[in-house]
N, C-alpha and C positions, 0 to 999 in steps of 0.2 A: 716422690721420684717418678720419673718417666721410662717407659720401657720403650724399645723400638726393635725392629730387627735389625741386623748385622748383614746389610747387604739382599743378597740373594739364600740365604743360610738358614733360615728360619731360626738362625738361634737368635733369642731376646736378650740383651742388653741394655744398663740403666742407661741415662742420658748424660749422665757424668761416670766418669773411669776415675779410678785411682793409679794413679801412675806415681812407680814406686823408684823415680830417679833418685830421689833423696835421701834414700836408704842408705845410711852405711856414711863411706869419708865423706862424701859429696857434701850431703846437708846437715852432717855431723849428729845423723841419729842413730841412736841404742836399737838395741832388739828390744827392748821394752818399748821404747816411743814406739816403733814399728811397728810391732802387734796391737801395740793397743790404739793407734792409729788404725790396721785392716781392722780389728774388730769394731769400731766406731762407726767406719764405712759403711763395713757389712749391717750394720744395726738401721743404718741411716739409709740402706735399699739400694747403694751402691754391689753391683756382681761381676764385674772385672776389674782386672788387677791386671797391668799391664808392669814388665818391665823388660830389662835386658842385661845381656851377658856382661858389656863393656863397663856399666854402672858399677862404679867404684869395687873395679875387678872384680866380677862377680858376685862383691858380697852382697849388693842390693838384690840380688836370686837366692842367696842362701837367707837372709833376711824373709823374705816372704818364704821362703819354703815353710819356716820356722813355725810363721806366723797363723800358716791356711793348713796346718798339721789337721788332720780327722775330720777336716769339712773341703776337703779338696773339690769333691763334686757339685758343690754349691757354687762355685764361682768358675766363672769365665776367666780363663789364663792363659792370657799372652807376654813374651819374651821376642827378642828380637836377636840379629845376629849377624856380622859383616864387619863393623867397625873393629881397629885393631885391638888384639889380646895379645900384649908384650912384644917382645922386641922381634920377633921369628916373624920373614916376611912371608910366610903362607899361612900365617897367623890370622888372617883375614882375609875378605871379601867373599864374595858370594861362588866360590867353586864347589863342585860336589866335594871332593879331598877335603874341604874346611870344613863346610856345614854340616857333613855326617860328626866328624870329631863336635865340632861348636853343640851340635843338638844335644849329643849325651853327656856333654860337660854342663850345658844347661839343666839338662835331666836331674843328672845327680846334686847338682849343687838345688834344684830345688825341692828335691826328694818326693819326684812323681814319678809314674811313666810312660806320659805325655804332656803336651801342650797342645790349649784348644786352639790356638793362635798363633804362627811361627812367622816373625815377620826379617824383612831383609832391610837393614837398618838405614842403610844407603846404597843408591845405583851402584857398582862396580863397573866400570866400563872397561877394564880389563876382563872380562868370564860374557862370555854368549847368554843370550836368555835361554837357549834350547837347553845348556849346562846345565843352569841355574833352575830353571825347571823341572827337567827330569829329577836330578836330586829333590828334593820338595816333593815331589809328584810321588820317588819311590818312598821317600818319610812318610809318606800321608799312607801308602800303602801299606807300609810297614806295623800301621796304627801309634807310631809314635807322634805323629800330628794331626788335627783333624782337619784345618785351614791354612792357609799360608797366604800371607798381605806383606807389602811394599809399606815402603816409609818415607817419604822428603823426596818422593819421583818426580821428575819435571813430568809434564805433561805428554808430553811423545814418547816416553819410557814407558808411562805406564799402557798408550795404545799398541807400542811395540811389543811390551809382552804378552799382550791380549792376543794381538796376531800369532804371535809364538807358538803359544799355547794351542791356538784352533790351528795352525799348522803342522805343529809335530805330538799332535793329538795326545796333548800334557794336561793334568790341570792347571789351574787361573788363579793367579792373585785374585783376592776376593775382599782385600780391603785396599787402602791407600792410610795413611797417616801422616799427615801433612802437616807444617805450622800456620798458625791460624789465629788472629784477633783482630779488635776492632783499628786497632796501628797497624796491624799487618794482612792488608786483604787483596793482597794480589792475586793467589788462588782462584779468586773468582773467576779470572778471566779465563786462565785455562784449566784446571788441573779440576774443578769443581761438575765443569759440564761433562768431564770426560768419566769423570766416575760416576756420574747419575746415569750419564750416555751406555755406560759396561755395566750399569747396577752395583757397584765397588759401596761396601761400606765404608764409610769417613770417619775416623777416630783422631781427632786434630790435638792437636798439642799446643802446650803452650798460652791457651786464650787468655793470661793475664799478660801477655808480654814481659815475661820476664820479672815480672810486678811492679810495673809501670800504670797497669790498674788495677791494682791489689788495693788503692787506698792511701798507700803508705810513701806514695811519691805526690808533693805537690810543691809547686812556687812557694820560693820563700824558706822552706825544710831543707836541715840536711838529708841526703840519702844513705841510710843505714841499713839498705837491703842487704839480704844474705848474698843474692848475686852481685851488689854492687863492691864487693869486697876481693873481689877475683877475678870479674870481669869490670873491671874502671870508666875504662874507653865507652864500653854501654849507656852508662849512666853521667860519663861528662856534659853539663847542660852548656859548656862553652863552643862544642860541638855544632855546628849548625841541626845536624838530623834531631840528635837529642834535646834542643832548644823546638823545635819543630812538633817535636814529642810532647814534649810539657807544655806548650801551647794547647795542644788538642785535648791530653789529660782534664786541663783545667775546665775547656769547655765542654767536658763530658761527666766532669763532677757535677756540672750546674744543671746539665738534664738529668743524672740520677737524680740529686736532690730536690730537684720541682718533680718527677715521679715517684718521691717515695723510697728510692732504689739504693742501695748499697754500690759503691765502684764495682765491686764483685759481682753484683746479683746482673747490673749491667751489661757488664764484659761476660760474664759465662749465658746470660741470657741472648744477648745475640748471637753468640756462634753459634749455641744450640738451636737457636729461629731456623739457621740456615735449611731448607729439605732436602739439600745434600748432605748435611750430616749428622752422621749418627749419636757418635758421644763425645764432649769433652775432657781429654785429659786433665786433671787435676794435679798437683803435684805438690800437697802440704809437708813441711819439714817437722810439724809440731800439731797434735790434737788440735791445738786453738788453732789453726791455721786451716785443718779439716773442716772443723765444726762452723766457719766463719765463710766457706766455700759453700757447705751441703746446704747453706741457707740460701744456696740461689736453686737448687733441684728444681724448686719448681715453680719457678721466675718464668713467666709469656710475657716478652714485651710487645705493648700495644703500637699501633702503626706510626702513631706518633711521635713515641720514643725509635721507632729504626729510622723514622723520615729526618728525625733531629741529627741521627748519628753519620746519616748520610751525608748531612751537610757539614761535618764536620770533617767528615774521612768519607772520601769520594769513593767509590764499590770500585774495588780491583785495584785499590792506589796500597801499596808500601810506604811507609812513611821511614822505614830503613832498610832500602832495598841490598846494600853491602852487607847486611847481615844473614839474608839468606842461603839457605844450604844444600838447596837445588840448580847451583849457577853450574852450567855445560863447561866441563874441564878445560877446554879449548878459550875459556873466556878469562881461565883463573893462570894457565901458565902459554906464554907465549911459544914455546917451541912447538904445541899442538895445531898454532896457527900461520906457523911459517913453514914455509918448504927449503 
């Protein structure tokens, strides 16, 4: 495994994260898979554990709480918080009134009395960043948080809350968490230069796409992914994007396999190349699934394997741009664009 730092923070972190979405309804695991899933992690040099409140109603927090019982201090723990908790509409987003309730509901249901990590799960474009800061800023003070990072910010959000911050003399988001694979590298263009630009550590998600290069999708297979079972439309190959998708797949099995390489070790070895980012989210629903990830830890792809990838998946191209989760409100509902 690979350590790096976390931004400007001096706290060290592996190169892969375990992110614990599949905790609980989502990916239909036990507290036993769970724990014995962190403990595999932990064994295998993994030290963050990322998750969040909205994850299968909290249980995917009470899930890890379970799990990191008596070795809390050994691990880097981040949780996130914004996205809606039940039907009450102040149930969410980013105001101080939500996030002080959202933090100690996190607390407890993880049974700590902080988090190293307290991330803002999506933009709210209803709540001011000055809000949204000071809250955060007096949590950090309170010693109930140590950092607090952004998640899926378009790229002007996160320079706006930068400015924010050195404006009404707040602390800084100090990470970004963005999605991020070799299908989906639009990032690069902006959101990349801007966090190396403010020193933001990168904690990206996702870099199997879904598990589109996990392996287990190619021409010719059915698809019997976990997510293909709830999200459909993702994985339709009658789709033009997702026919688009398995084109590229296929020509990037052919370069893992002339390097030796696993679809896996591939896909998580380039996002982690990037020196904008810090660590890859992981997101195994099953031990074998951990154990079949942690065997890319410590995958360097040579120049020749990224020069291959390039020409497959042009640097900054989306190959399914509608599926991103950073599109500016005004582009998703037209009454923000009419007067």
């Amino acid at each position: 495994m690979q350590y790096r730092t976390l931004g400007r923070t001096g706290v060290q972190v592996s190169s892969l994260a375990l992110g614990a979405m599949n905790f609980g309804a989502i990916g239909r695991t036990t507290q036993d898979e769970a724990t014995a899933i962190v403990d595999a992690a932990l064994e295998g040099g993994i030290n963050l554990i990322d998750t969040a409140d909205m994850y299968s109603g909290g249980e995917s927090e009470e899930m890890v709480g379970k799990a990191i019982a008596g070795r809390r201090d050994d691990i880097v723990l981040a949780t996130k918080a914004s996205m809606p908790m039940g039907d009450e509409r102040n149930h969410q987003g980013s105001s101080r009134r939500w996030l002080v309730t959202a933090l100690d509901n996190s607390l407890r249901r993880l049974g700590v009395d902080h988090v190293d990590l307290y991330q803002i799960h999506r933009w709210d474009p209803h709540t001011s960043d000055e809000e949204t800061l000071s809250a955060l800023t007096d949590l950090q003070r309170a010693g109930k948080i140590r950092y607090f990072g952004s998640s899926t910010f378009p790229a002007y959000r996160i320079v706006q809350a930068q400015w924010a911050a050195r404006a009404h003399h707040l602390s800084r988001y100090v990470t970004e968490q963005p999605s991020y694979s070799i299908l989906q590298r639009g990032i690069e263009t902006h959101v990349l230069p801007v966090t190396e630009q403010y020193g933001l550590g990168v904690l990206v998600w996702s870099p199997l796409a879904s598990g589109w290069l996990s392996g287990a999708i190619r021409a010719g297979q059915d698809i019997t992914t976990s997510r293909s079972t709830f999200m459909p439309q993702r994985f339709d190959t009658t789709l033009p994007a997702n026919r688009a998708r398995l084109d590229a797949v296929e020509q990037l099995a052919k370069v893992a396999d002339d390097a030796g390489l696993t679809m896996i070790q591939l896909a998580l070895g380039f996002v982690t190349a990037h020196p904008a980012v810090t660590s890859a989210l992981i997101g195994p629903r099953t031990p074998h699934h951990l154990h079949a990830q942690l065997a890319a830890a410590d995958t360097v792809l040579p120049a020749d394997v990224l020069d291959a990838i390039d020409a497959i998946v042009a640097p900054g191209t989306d190959l399914a741009a509608h599926e991103k989760l950073d599109t500016p409100p005004a582009l998703l509902d037209p009454s923000l664009r009419r007067r």
